[in-house]
C-alpha positions in Angstrom: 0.0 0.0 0.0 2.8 2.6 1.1 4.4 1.6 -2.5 1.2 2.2 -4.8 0.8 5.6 -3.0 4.5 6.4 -3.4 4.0 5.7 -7.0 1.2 7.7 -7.4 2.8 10.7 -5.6 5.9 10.4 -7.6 4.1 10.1 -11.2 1.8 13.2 -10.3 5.1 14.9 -9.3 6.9 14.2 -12.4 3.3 14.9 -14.5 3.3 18.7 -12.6 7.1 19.3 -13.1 7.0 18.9 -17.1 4.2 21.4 -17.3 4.4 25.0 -18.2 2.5 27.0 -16.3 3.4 29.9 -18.5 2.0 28.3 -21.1 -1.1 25.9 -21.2 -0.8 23.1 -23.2 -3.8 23.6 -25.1 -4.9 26.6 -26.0 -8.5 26.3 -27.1 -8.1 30.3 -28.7 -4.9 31.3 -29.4 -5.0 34.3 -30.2 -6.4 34.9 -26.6 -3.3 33.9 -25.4 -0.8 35.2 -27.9 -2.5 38.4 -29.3 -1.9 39.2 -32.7 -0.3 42.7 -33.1 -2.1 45.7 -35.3 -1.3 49.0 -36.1 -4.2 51.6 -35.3 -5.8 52.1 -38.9 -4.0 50.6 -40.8 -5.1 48.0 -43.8 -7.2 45.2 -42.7 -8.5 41.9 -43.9 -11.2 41.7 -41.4 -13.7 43.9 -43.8 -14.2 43.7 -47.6 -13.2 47.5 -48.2 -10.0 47.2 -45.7 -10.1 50.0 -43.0 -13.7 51.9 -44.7 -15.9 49.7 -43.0 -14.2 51.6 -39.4 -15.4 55.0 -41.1 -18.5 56.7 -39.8 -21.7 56.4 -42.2 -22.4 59.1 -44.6 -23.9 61.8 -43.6 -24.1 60.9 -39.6 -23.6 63.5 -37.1 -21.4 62.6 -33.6 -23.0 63.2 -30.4 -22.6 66.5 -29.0 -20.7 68.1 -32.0 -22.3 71.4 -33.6 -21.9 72.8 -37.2 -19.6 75.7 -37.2 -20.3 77.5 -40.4 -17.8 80.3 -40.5 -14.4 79.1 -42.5 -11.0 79.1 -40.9 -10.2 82.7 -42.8 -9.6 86.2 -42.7 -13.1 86.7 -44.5 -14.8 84.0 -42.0 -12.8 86.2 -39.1 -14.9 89.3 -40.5 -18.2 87.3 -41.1 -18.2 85.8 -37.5 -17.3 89.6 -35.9 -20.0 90.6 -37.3 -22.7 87.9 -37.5 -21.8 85.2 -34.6 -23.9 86.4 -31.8 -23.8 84.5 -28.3 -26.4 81.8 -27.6 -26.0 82.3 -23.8 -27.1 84.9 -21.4 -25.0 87.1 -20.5 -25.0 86.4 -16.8 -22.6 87.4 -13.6 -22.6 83.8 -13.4 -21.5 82.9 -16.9 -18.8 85.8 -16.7 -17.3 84.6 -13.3 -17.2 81.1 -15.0 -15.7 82.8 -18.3 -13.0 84.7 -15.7 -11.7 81.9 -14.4 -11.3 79.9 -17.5 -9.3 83.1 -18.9 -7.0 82.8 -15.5 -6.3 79.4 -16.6 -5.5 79.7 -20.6 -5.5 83.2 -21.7 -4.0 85.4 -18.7 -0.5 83.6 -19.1 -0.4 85.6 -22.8 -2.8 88.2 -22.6 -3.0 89.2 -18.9 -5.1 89.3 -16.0 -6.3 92.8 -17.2 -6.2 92.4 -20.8 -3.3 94.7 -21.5 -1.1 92.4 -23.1 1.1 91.9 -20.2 1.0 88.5 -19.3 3.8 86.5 -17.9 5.2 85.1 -21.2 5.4 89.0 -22.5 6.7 90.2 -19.8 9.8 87.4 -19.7 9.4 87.7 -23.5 8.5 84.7 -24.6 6.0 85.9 -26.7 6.5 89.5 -28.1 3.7 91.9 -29.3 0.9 91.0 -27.5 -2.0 93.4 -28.4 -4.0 94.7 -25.7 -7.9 94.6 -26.1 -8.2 97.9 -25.4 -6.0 98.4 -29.0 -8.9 95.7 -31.2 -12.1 96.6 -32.1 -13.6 92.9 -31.3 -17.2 91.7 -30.7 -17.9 88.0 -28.9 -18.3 86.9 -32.3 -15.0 87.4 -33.2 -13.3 86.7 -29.7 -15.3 82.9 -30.3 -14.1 82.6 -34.2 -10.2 83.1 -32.5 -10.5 81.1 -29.5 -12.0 78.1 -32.1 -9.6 78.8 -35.2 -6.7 80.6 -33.3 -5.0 83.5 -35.3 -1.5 84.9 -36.3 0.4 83.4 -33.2 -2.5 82.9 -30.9 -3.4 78.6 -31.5 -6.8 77.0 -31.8 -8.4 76.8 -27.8 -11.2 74.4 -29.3 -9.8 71.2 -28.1 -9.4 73.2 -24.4 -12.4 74.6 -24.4 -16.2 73.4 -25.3 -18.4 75.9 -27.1 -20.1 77.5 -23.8 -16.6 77.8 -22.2 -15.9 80.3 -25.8 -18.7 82.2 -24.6 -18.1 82.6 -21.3 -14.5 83.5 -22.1 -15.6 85.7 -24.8 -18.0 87.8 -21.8 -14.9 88.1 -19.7 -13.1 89.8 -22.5 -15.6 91.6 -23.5 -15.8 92.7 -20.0 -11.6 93.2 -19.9 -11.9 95.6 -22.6 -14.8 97.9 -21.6 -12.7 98.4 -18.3 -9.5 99.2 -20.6 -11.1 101.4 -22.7 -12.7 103.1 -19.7 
C-alpha cells in the first residue's frame, strides 16, 4: 500500500514538473493567449473594403458636436465679428465662470487685465501681444479666434467646449470695456 501511494505521488510529481504554467498546453483560442499585433488604422482583412468599413456612415452627425459655419479665414474672421452672436445669457454667473477659465488659458499671454502683459510678454517669450483695449472685437470674433486661433494665438477648441468660448468671450468683452474706460 505505502508503494502504490509512493508511485502515485511520484508520477503526479513528475506529470506537474513537465508542465508549463506559462503556457497551457492547449490553448483552445490562441489568439487569446498570444494576441496578434495591429497598427491603429492601418489595412485590414477583417472587412471587404480594408479599413472603410471603421469610417463613420455618410452623412451621420457625432454626439454633442455642432456645425460651425464660419471658415478658418480672414473673410470668415470678418463674417463671424460681425454675425456670430452668443447663444448664452449674458449672466454674472457665466462671466465669473468665463474669468476663471481666462485665468487658466489666456492670462498667461494676454494678462489678468487684458493689457497684453502677461507672464510670457513680460519674460518675452512671446513678443507683441496686443492689448484689447487696441482691437475693435465683438464676442463673435473673440469665439471665431479662441475656435480657429490667429497669427500666433493657436486654436483653444480642443481646451475649451463651445459654452466655455462664450463665457470666455464675456470676460473679454468685460476686460476691454474696463481698458477702454
Amino acid at each position: 500500500m505505502k508503494k502504490a501511494s509512493f508511485l502515485i505521488v511520484l508520477s503526479s510529481l513528475l506529470m506537474v514538473s513537465c508542465s508549463d504554467a506559462s503556457k497551457p498546453n492547449y490553448q483552445y483560442f490562441p489568439n487569446m493567449y498570444e494576441s496578434v499585433g495591429y497598427k491603429t488604422y492601418s489595412e485590414s482583412t477583417a472587412f471587404k473594403n480594408g479599413i472603410e468599413a471603421q469610417l463613420p456612415v455618410a452623412g451621420t452627425v457625432a454626439r454633442g458636436w455642432a456645425p460651425y459655419d464660419y471658415p478658418d479665414t480672414n473673410e470668415g474672421y470678418e463674417a463671424a465679428k460681425v454675425g456670430l452672436m452668443s447663444p448664452i445669457e449674458s449672466t454674472d454667473a457665466n462671466r465669473a465662470t468665463g474669468k476663471e477659465l481666462y485665468g487658466l488659458y489666456c492670462a498667461v499671454c494676454h494678462g489678468d487685465k487684458g493689457d497684453g502683459q502677461g507672464i510670457l510678454m513680460t519674460r518675452e517669450k512671446f513678443l507683441g501681444i496686443p492689448s484689447y483695449a487696441d482691437r475693435e472685437i465683438t464676442g463673435g470674433s473673440i469665439y471665431h479666434v479662441l475656435m480657429y486661433g490667429k497669427n500666433a494665438m493657436g486654436s483653444h477648441a480642443g481646451q475649451v467646449n463651445a459654452t466655455e468660448r462664450w463665457q470666455i468671450a464675456q470676460h473679454v468683452l468685460h476686460l476691454r470695456n474696463e481698458l477702454t474706460k
